[in-house]
C-alpha positions, 0 to 999 in steps of 0.5 A: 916903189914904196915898201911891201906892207907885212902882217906876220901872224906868229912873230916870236916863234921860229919862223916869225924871228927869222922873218923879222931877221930877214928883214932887219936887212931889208929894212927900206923894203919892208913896212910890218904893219901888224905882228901877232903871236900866241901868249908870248906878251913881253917878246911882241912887245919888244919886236913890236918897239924895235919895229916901231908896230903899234897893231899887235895881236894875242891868239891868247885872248886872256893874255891880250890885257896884260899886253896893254900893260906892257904896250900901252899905246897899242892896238891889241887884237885879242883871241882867233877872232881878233886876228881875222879883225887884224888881217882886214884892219892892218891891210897888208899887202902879204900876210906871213902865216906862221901860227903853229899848228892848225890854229892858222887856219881861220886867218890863213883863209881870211886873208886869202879871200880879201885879196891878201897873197899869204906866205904860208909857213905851217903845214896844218891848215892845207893838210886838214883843209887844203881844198877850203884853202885853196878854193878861198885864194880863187875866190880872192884872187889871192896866191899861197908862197910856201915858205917851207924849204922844201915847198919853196924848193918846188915852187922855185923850179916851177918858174916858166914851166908848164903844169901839164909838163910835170911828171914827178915831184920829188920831197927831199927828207933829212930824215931827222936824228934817229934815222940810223938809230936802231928800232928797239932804241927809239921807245928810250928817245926823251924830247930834249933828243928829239928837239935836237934836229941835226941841220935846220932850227925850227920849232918844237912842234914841226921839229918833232914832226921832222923826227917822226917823219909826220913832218914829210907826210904833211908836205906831201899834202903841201906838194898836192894842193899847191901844185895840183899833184896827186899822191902817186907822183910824189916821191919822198927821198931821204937826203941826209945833208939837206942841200938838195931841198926838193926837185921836179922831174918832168915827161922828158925825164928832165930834173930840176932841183933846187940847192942851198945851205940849210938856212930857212932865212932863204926860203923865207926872204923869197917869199916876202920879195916874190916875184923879184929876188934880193941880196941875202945875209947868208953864206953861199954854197960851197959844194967842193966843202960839202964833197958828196951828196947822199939820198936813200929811200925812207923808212916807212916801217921804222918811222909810221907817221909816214905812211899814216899820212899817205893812207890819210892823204889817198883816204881823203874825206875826213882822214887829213883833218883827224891826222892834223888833230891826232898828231898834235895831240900826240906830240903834246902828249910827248913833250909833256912825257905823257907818252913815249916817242912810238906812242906817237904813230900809235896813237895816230894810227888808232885815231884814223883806224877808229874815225868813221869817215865822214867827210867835212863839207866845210870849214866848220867841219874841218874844225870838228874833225880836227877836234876829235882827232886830238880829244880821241888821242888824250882820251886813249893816251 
């Protein structure tokens, strides 16, 4: 079989490096035909020689011009609207969507309704707009591979079994590093502490997410449109040593649970050889090493984006849209120690209390919802 043609839109960020890693050790399986990243010039320049892409794009339009510089004989796609260019110039047969934040949404739906299955890292685009998402891959035929582990971990233990069988999806949490720190302590946590995710590397922006538990709320969106789940039959459950990386119970009360090492190169690897399966460049398990598995219920008290998030996902309408855009904002804020690390639920909170519940009607209004959500968090921070 000729190899699988691969678009990877967000290529020098976490995910992005550990595809390109994945497929270092499958190089005769795979051809990247494009790779696009935000403002990181000099790094898709060198993933782009080492790779030998000659199409390439900048979602920093400003940026795209000193790329030729760099990488003179390239196509260079410049801005969000050279990305949607790049899905229909490249024709990949599977776009990795890797783009942080809600800024994949335009692409990620782009290539779903010209036929292009897309291996969907970030969270954001089925949050704020799972619906649009999920309605453009009908239209094109199109399927979305999560490639989050927990996502992936569910879609896995779905293979062969039927839909109307499902009782419970169960998302399991690490529950970041500062699960057992005690409330009054968190106000002090800084973001070099909060970057330091006990068990998975990732990026900043979902790393901090995973500490505030915002991260398992927008799985939870995930679970609900991917699957065709409602809220009420998913469970999150804090699972701190991260093997165990979500599991399904079905009507007969039958669990199936999907295990591994923390290694996000797995779930990765499964998306791009979907439906088949490869060798992977990753330890085993060893669960006698491991010794014991551990799972308790998550603090919603201790830990609001939670359960802001669950409010925003049964609210529907508007309110995922202005989570999106709030909790961006937030952890913006955060980083650039502007605001304080439980400023980040606050500030979310205040955003979904204060929005007046219109409900988008289409993308475009998606877009508008998300934008008030992060310009009410600036304004109030």
């Amino acid at each position: 079989m000729p190899p699988k043609r691969i678009l990877i839109l967000g290529s020098t960020g976490s995910i992005g490096t550990q595809t390109l890693d994945v497929i270092r050790h499958h190089a005769d399986d795979f051809e990247i035909v494009g790779l696009a990243a935000g403002s990181s010039i000099e790094t898709l320049a060198d993933q782009a020689r080492e790779f030998g892409v000659g199409a390439l794009g900048l979602a920093c339009a400003d940026a795209a011009g000193r790329l030729h510089e760099v990488s003179s004989t390239a196509t260079v796609f410049a801005g969000p609207d050279g990305l949607l260019e790049m899905v229909s110039a490249t024709s990949p047969d599977l776009v990795v969507g890797a783009i942080s934040g809600f800024d994949g949404l335009s692409s990620t739906i782009a290539a779903l309704e010209a036929g292009i299955d897309v291996a969907l890292a970030n969270k954001e685009p089925l949050v704020a707009a799972g619906q649009f998402v999920i309605e453009a891959a009908r239209r094109g035929g199109a399927e979305v591979i999560p490639i989050d582990s927990e996502l992936s971990a569910i879609f896995q233990c779905l293979r062969g079994e039927r839909r109307e069988d499902i009782a419970r999806m169960l998302l399991t949490a690490s529950g970041g590093p500062f699960a057992k720190l005690p409330p009054e302590q968190r106000r002090a946590v800084t973001a070099q502490q909060a970057l330091a995710h006990p068990t998975w590397r990732m990026g900043r922006k979902v790393t901090i997410d995973s500490a505030t538990l915002a991260n398992k709320g927008f799985e939870m969106f995930e679970v609900r449109w991917l699957f065709d789940v409602s809220f009420d039959r998913i469970q999150v459950v804090v699972h701190h040593q991260s093997i165990i990386h979500s599991l399904v119970e079905f009507r007969d009360r039958s669990v199936i649970a999907q295990m591994g090492r923390p290694d996000m190169r797995v779930p990765i690897q499964f998306a791009l050889t979907y439906p088949e399966r490869m060798d992977a460049d990753v330890p085993g398990l060893d669960l006698a090493q491991i010794g014991s598995l551990t799972f308790a219920e998550p603090d919603t008290a201790g830990f609001p984006c939670l359960r802001l998030a669950m409010e925003a996902g049964r609210a529907g309408g508007g309110y995922p849209a202005v989570l999106v855009g709030a909790d961006q904002a937030a952890v913006d804020l955060f980083l650039d120690d502007r605001i304080g690390f439980t400023d980040i639920p606050r500030l979310v909170g205040a955003a979904l209390d204060d929005y007046d519940g219109t409900c988008p009607s289409s993308q475009g209004d998606v877009v508008t919802v998300n934008n008030w959500g992060q310009t009410y968090v600036t304004d109030h921070a």
